[in-house]
C-alpha positions, 0 to 999 in steps of 0.5 A, a space after each residue: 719291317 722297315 722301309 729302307 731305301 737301296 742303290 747300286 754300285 759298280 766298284 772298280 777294283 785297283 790293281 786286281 787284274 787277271 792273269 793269264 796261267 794257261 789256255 784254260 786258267 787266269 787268275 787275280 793277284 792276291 788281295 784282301 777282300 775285307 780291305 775292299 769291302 771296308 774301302 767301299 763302305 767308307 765311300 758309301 757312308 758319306 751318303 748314308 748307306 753301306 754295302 749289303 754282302 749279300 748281294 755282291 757280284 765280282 765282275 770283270 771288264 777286259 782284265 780289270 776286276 770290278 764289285 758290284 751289288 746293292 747298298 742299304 741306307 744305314 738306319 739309327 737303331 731305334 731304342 725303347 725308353 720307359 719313363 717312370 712319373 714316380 717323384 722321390 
């Protein structure tokens, strides 16, 4: 098992407020969570991590909608090469 090094995160969410329905509903406008995700990974890769999706966690302070959880350092995928000393 690799050791891998984490960070956290808090990602404030533009323009992803709540809205009141009723005394016992409120809702967020539609968004695509995808395009988020994708926002902070571009964010997070210019230090060399991405986002680990298991660990995100909606969070809401006063209306606005923040992500936040845990990001991974992004590891080269080690490769196995053989070398072959036979001459031709």
């Amino acid at each position: 098992m690799s050791n891998t090094q984490t960070i956290g995160f808090s990602y404030k969410v533009e323009n992803v407020l709540m809205q009141t329905v009723n005394d016992d509903l409120r809702i967020t406008g539609s968004f695509a969570s995808r395009d988020v995700l994708d926002r902070i990974n571009a964010l997070l890769k210019e230090k060399n991590f991405k986002v680990d999706e298991r660990t995100l966690r909606p969070r809401y302070i006063g209306e606005q909608l923040y992500l936040e959880g845990f990001a991974i350092e992004i590891q080269e995928p080690k490769t196995v090469g053989f070398l072959s000393g036979r001459e031709s």
